[in-house]
C-alpha positions as CSV (number, residue, x, y, z in Angstrom):
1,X,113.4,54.2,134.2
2,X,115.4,53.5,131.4
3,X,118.4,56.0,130.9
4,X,118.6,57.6,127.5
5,X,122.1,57.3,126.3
6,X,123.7,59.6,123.6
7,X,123.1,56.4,120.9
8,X,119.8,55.7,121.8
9,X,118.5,59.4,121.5
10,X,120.3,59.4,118.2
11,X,118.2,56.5,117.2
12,X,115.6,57.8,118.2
13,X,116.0,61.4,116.5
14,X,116.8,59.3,113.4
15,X,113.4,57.3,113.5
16,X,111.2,60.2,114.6
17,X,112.1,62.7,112.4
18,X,111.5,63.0,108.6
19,X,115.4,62.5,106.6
20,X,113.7,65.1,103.8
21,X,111.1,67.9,104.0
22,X,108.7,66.0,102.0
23,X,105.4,68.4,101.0
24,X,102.0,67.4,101.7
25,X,99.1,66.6,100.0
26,X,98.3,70.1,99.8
27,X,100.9,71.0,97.7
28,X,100.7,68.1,95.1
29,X,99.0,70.1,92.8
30,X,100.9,73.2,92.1
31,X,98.6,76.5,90.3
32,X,100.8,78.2,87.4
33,X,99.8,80.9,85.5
34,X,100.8,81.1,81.9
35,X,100.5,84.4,80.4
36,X,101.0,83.2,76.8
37,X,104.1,84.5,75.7
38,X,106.2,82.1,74.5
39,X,109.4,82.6,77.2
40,X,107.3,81.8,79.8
41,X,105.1,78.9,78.3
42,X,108.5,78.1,77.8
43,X,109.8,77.9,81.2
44,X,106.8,77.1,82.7
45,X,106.9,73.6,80.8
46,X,110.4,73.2,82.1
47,X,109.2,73.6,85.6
48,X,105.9,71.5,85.1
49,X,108.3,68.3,84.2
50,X,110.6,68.7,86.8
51,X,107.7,68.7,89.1
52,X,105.6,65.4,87.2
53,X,109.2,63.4,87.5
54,X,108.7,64.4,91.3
55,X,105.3,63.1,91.8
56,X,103.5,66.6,91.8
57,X,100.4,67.0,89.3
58,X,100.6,70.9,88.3
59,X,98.3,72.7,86.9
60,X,98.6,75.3,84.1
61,X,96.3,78.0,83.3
62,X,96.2,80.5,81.0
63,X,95.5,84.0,82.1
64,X,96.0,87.6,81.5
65,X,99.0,89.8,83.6
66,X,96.4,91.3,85.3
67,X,94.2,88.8,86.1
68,X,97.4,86.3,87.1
69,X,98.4,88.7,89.6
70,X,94.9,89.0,90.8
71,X,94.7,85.7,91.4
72,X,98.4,85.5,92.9
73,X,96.8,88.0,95.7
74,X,93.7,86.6,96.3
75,X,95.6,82.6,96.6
76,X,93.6,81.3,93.7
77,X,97.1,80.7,91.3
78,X,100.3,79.7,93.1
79,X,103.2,80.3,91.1
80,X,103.9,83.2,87.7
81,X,107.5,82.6,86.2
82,X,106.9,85.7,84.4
83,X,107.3,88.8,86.0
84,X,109.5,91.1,83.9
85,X,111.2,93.8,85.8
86,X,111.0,96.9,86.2
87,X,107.9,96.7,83.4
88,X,105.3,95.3,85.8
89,X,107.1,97.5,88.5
90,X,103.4,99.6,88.8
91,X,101.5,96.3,89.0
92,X,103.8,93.8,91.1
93,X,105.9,96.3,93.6
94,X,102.6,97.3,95.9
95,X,101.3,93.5,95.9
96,X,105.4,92.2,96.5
97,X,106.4,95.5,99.3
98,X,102.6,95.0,100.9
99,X,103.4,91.1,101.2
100,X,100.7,89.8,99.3
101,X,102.9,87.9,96.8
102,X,106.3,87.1,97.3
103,X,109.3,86.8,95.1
104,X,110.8,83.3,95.1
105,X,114.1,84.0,92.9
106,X,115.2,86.0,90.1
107,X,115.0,83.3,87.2
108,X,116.8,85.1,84.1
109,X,119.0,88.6,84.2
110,X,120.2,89.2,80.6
111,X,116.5,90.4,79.4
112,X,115.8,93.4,77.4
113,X,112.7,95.2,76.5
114,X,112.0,97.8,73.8
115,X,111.2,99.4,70.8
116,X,112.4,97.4,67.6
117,X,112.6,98.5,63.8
118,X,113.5,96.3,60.9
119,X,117.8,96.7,60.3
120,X,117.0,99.0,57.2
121,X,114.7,101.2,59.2
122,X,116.9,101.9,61.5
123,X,120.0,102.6,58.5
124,X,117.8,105.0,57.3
125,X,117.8,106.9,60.5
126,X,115.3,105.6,62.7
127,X,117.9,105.1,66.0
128,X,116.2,106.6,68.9
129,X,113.1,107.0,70.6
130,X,113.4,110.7,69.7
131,X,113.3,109.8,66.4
132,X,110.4,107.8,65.8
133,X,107.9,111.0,65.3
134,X,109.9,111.6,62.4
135,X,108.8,108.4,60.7
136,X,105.3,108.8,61.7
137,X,104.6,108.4,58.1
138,X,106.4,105.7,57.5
139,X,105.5,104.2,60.4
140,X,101.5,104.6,59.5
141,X,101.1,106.5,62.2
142,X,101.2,103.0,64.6
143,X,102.9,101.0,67.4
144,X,102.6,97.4,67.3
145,X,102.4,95.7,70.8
146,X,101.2,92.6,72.3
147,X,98.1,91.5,74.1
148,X,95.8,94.0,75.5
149,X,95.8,94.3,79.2
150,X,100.2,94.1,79.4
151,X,102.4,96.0,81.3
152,X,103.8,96.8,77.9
153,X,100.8,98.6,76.3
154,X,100.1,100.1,79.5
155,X,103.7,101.7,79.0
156,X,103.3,102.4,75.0
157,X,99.7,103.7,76.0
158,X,101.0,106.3,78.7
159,X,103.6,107.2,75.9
160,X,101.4,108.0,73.2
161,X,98.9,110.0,76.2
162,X,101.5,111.9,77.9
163,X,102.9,112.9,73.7
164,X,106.2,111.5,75.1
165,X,109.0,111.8,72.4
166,X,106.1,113.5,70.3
167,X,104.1,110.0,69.9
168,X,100.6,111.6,70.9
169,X,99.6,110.8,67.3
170,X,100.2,107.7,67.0
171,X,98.2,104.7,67.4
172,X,98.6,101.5,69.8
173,X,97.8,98.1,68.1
174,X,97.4,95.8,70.3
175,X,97.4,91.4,69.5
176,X,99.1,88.4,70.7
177,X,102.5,87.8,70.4
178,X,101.9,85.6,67.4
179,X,99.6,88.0,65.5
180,X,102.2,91.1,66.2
181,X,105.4,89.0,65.1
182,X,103.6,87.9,61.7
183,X,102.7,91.3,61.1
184,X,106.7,92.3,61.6
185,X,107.3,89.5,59.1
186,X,104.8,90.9,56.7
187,X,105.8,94.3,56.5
188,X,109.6,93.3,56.7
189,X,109.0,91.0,53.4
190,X,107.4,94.0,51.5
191,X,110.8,95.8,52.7
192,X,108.2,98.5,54.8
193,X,109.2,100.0,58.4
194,X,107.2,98.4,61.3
195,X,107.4,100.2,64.8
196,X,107.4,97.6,67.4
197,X,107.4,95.6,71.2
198,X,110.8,93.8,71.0
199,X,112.5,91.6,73.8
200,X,115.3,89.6,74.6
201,X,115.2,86.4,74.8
202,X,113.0,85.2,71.6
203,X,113.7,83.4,68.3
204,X,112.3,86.9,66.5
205,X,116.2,88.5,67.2
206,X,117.7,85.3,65.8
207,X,114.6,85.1,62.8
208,X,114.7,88.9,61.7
209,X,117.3,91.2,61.2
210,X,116.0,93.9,63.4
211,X,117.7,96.6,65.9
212,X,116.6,97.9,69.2
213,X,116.4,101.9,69.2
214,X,118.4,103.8,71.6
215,X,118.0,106.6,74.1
216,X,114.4,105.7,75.9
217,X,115.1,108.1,78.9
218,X,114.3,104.7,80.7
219,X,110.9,104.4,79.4
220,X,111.1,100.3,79.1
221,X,113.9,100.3,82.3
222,X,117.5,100.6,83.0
223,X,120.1,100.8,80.4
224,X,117.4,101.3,77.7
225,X,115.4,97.9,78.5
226,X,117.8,96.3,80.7
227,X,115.2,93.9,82.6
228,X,115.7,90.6,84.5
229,X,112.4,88.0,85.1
230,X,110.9,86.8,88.7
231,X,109.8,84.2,90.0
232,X,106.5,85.1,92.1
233,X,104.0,83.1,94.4
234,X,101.2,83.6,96.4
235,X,101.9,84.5,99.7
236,X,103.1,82.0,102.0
237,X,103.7,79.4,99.3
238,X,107.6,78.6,100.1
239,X,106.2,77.9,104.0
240,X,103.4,75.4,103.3
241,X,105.5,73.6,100.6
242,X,108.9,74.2,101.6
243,X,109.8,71.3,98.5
244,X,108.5,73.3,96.2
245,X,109.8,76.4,97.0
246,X,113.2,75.2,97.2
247,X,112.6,74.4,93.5
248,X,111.3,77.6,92.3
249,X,113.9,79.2,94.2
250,X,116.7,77.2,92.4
251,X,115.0,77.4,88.8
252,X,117.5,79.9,87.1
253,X,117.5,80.1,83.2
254,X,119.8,81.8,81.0
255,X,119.1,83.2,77.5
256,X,120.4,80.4,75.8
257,X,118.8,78.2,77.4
258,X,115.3,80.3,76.4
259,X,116.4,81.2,73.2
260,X,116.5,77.3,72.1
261,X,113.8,76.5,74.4
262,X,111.3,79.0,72.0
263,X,113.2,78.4,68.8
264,X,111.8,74.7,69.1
265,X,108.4,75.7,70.2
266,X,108.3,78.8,67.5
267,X,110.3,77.3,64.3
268,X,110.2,73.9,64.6
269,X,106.7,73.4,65.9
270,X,107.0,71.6,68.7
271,X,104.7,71.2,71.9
272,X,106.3,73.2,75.0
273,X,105.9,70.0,76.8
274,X,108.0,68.1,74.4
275,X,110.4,70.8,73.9
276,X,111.3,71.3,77.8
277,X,111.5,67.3,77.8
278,X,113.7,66.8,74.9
279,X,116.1,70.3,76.5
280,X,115.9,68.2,79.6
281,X,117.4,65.2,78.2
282,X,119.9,66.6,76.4
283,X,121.2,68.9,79.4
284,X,121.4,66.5,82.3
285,X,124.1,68.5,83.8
286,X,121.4,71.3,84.6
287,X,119.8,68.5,86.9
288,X,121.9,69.2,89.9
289,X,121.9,72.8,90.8
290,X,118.4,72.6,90.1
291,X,117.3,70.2,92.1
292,X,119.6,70.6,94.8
293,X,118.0,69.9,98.2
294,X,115.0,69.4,96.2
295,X,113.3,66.1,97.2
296,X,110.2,63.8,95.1
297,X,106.6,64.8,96.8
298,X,106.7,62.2,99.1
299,X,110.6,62.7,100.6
300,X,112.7,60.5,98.2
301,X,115.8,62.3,96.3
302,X,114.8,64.5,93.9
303,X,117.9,64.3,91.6
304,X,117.7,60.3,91.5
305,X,113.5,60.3,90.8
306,X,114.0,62.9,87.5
307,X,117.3,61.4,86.0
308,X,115.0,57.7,86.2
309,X,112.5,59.4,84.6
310,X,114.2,61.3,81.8
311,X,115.6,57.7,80.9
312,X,113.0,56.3,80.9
């Protein structure tokens, strides 16, 4: 029998054994959900070229927050970008302490959530949440949010139900983020007051001159708003595509790096495909921490396979 020297066992280890932890054909086709706000079509474009220059073929769909977690839990999406904390606390805590869906990283802290008035609103006294029933009038008796189904106009909703800093009155509006930010426009040309969803990071605190009321007794979170934004996946996803989830675990934005992201896709127009691209191209430096021990589908360096393909 042949004797298995130190060398030749090393050879052998070396031929035998994969030199990356390519994924399988199981995981070339990665399942987002895009909830349609702009931050995290945003991000999720950023994520979806990072993952064609390394062979994968994601998939994007649009759904609703409830429905996205729904599907998160029952393995029918793979990967959310967007769960702001603690507002979906009451929807994504049971699914993430139960196991069902599991948190890959924390991908921005900086965030805030609240309500927003126009600057001159709140000069003319309109700086708390206590406040706000005072201005009912003003106001028109109404709350703009986004779309219906959020963790957000769940939150306004139980406000206005519980009469929580006197709101009982009031009225909810809910539309998309595009609808309620034209409407903020609208009413900020005609120099009215608007009551409003605000949040941190968007072009609409660079756009308008608005101010985030104070003194929420936590309503929105921490620090009145204070939030940070997850990364979640079905469960099990990091384990049958270790690859991917080493990406997903290393995809950390910042607000600057959101804020241009939607100023691009908001102001200037463009595609969120085309605006992660051209943020890509000009930020090469982000490549490396966020592709680090992150390899192309079928095991070849990551870094190398995106940098060709960004020059290309």
């Amino acid at each position: 029998m042949m004797r298995l020297t130190p060398v030749i066992l090393a050879t052998m280890s070396i031929l035998t054994v994969p030199a990356t932890a390519a994924d399988g054909s199981a995981c070339a086709a990665p399942r987002f959900s895009d909830v349609g706000w702009t931050d995290i079509t945003a991000t999720t474009a950023v994520a979806n070229e990072l993952l064609t220059a390394l062979g994968y073929s994601p998939d994007v769909s649009v759904l609703s927050v409830a429905i996205t977690f729904r599907a998160l839990e029952q393995g029918d999406t793979d990967v959310f970008l967007g769960n702001w904390m603690p507002l979906q606390e009451p929807i994504a805590t049971p699914l993430i302490d139960s196991g069902a869906i599991e948190v890959a990283a924390v991908n921005l802290t900086g965030a805030r959530i609240g309500f927003a008035v126009p600057q001159s609103t709140y000069d003319a006294g309109l700086k708390t949440y206590a406040e706000i029933d005072g201005f009912k009038d003003r106001l028109e008796g109404q709350i703009y949010g986004i779309e219906a189904g959020s963790s957000a106009n769940e939150t306004i909703q139980k406000m206005i139900t519980d009469d929580t800093f006197g709101l009982g009155d009031f009225v909810l509006v809910e539309s998309s983020e595009q609808a309620m930010l034209a409407q903020v426009s609208s009413r900020m040309r005609q120099n009215g007051d608007v009551l409003f969803f605000g949040w941190q990071p968007h072009p609409m605190n660079l756009n308008h001159d608005i101010a985030y009321l104070a003194d929420g007794n936590d309503v929105f979170g921490p620090d009145d708003g204070g939030a940070t934004v997850q990364t979640v996946t079905r469960k099990g996803l990091s384990t049958d595509c270790p690859n991917l989830g080493a990406l997903l675990s290393n995809l950390v934005f910042d607000v600057a790096i959101e804020d241009r992201l939607m100023s691009d896709i908001i102001d200037k127009g463009m595609q969120p495909d085309a605006a992660a691209l051209a943020w890509l191209k000009e930020n090469p430096e982000t490549l490396a921490r966020w592709l680090d021990g992150v390899t192309t589908l079928d095991g070849q360096p990551g870094l190398a396979a995106v940098e060709a393909s960004l020059g290309g």
